[in-house]
Structures are given as C-alpha cells and as structure tokens.
C-alpha positions in Angstrom: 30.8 73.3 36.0 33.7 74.7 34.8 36.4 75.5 37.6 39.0 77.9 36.9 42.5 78.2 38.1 43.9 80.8 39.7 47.7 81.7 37.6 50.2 82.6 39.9 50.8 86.4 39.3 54.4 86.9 37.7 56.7 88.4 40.3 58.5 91.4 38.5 62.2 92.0 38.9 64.6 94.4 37.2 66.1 94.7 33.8 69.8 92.7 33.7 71.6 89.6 33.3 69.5 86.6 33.7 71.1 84.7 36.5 70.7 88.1 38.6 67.0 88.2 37.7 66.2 84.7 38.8 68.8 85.7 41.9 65.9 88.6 42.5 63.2 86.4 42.2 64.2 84.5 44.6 64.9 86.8 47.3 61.3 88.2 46.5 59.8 84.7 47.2 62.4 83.3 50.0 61.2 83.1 53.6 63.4 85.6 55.4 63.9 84.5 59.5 62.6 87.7 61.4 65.0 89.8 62.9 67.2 89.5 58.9 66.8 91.1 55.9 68.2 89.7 52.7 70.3 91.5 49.7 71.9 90.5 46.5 75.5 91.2 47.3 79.0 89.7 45.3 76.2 87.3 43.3 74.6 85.9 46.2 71.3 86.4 48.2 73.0 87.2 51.7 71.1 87.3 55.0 72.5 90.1 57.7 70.2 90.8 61.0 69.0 93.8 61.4 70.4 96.6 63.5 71.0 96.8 67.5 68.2 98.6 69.0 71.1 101.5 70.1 71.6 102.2 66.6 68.2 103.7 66.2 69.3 106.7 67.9 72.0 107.8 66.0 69.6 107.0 62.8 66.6 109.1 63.9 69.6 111.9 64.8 71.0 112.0 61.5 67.7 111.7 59.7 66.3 114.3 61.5 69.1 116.9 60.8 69.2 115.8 57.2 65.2 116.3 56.8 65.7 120.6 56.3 68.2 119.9 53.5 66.7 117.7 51.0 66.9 118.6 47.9 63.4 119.3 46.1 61.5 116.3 45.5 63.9 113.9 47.7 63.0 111.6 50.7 64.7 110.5 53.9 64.0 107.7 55.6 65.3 104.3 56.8 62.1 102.3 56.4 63.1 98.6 55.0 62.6 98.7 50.7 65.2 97.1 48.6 67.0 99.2 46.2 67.9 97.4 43.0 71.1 98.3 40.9 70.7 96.1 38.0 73.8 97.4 36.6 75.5 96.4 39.5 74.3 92.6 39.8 73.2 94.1 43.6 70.4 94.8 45.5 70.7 96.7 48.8 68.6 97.9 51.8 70.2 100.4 53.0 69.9 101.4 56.6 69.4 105.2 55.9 68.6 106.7 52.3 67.6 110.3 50.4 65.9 109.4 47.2 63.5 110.5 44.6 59.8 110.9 46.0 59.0 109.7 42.0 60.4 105.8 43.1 58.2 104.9 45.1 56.0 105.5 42.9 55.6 101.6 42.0 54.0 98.6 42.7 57.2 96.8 42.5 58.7 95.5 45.7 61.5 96.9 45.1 63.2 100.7 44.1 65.4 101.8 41.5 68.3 102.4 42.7 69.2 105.3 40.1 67.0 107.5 42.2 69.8 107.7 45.2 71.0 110.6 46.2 72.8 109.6 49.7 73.3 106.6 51.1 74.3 106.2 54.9 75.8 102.5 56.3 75.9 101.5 60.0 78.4 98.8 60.3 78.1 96.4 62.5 80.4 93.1 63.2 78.6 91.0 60.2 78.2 93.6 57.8 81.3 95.9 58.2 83.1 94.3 55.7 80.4 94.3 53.1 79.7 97.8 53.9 83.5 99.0 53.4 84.5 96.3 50.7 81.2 95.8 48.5 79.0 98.4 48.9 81.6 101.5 48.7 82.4 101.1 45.4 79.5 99.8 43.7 77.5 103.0 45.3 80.8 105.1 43.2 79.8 102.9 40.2 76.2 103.4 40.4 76.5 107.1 41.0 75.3 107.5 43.9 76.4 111.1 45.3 77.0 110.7 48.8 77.4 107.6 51.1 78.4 108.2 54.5 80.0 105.0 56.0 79.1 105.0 60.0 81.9 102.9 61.0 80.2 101.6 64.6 83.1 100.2 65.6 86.0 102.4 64.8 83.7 105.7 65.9 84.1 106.9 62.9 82.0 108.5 60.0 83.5 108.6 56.5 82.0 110.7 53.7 82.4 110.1 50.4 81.6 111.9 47.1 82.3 112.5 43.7 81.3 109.4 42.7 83.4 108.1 39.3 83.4 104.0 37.4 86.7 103.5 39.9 85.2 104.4 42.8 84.8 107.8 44.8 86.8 110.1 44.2 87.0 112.5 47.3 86.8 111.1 51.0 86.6 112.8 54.2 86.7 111.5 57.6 85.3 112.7 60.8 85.5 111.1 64.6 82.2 110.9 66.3 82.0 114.0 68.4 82.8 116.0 65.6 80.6 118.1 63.1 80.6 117.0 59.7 80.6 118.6 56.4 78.1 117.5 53.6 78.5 118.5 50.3 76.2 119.8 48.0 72.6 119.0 47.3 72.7 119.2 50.9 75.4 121.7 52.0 74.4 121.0 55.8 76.5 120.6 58.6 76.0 117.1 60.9 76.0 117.1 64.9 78.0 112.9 65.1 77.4 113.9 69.2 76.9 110.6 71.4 76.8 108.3 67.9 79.3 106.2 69.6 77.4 106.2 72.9 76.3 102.6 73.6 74.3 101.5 76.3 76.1 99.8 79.5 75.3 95.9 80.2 72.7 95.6 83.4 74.8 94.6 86.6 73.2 91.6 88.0 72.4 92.0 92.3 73.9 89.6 94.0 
C-alpha cells in the first residue's frame, strides 16, 4: 500500500522585498499569547496587547456615527484582520478601519492595505509611540485618506488628511468633548463626548 503524504499548504503573503515576506510568514505561523496581537512594524514582528475593555465604548461610539457616512462600497468595523502595506515593509491591525467591501473578498489572512479609506488609532501606554511616530506617516505614504489618532492619554483626537510621500499634509486637532470635523468621503461631524471618560478603581470595604 502506498501511503501518501500530506504537503503542507503554502502560506501566502504579499508582493515585496523578501526579508518582509519571510517577516509575514512568520507572523502568519507564530503562536500569538492571548490577550496580543502581532504586526510588522520598523522591520520587526511586534507584539502589543490588545485594548482596555473601556476603550470599547468610545470605539462602538465612533463606529456607530461613522456607519451613515460611508462612502459607497466601504466598510466599518474594528474586527481583528491584518492589513498589509507591502510598500511600506508594514503590516498593521488597526483598531478601527473604513475599507473596500471588495478586500475581503480573499482567502488570504490578511487585507490589502490599498483599500483604506480611514484609519482610526487608540493609543495606549505601549503603543502611543508607534501610533504617533510609525504609523502616521507610513498611513501619509501609503495614501490612506484619513487617520484619526485617539490620543487616550492626552484626551485628544487628531485628524489628519491630505495624505502626500512626506507625510500628511493638513492636521486638525480637537479635545475630547468637542465635535469634530471629517473631511470628505465622509463630510460628517463626530460627537468625542465622554471618550476620555474612564472607569473609577473599586474601593475596597474595610
């Protein structure tokens, strides 16, 4: 009897440099410890955890207000996919994104980052710098038309468009509390009310 081997199916990854492809093939294949997710950032595979549990209010609030205004065709969501930018030598997972219905689409495990329209960032202490130092302008680069930069720790939400190669080239910046502007596709005002709101530490009885 003949017995016949099972080939290990090839694991896809995008189109780029070779060192970033075998980077991506090894975040598809790493064991991730639950409660992190994993991205290609600055030519490493880094491991953030995920967000505070708080944080899911102020997500669901904005997603919910920018569902009305999506441009035809377009998505909202912050379900976990990875969002390659070969280009870039990245790959992200946003915490919030709008992107083309069309890519996703695949049986990939991961999305094309080309089919970003808005990006939104929660910083928290481990990722703030990433989000303000990596992330802005390789979103400009990869021209991605809005990221909004949710700075959790200043109380702040920074929107950024007209992306160029050098980076954005218009920024606006709003305290929490305030109503923010977006630009077009979306041409929608934002409610920021009680994003900074965090929830108080249980007193212990005596």
């Amino acid at each position: 009897m003949t017995v016949m081997l099972e080939r290990p199916t090839a694991i896809e990854t995008p189109e780029g440099p070779p060192r970033y492809q075998a980077l991506f093939r090894t975040l598809l294949t790493m064991e991730v410890p639950e409660g992190y997710r994993a991205e290609i950032i600055g030519g490493n595979i880094v491991m953030s955890p995920w967000s505070k549990g708080y944080y899911l209010d102020v997500m669901d609030t904005l997603v919910e207000q920018l569902m009305p205004h999506l441009p035809e065709g377009q998505r909202v969501s912050y379900a976990p996919f990875l969002f390659a930018l070969p280009g870039q030598e990245r790959a992200y997972g946003p915490d919030i994104y709008v992107a083309a219905r069309e890519a996703f689409r695949t049986h990939d495990r991961y999305i094309d980052g080309e089919a970003l329209t808005l990006v939104a960032e929660l910083t928290s202490d481990s990722t703030r710098n990433v989000d303000w130092t990596d992330k802005l302008p390789v979103y400009a680069k990869a021209g991605v038309p809005v990221y909004l930069l949710l700075d959790m720790q200043e109380h702040t939400i920074s929107v950024f468009t007209a992306p160029t190669p050098l980076g954005y080239a218009e920024r606006r910046t709003y305290e929490f509390g305030d109503t923010v502007q977006l630009p077009p596709p979306f041409d929608c005002e934002i409610e920021t009310t009680g994003f900074g709101d965090m929830p108080g530490k249980a007193v212990e009885s005596e």
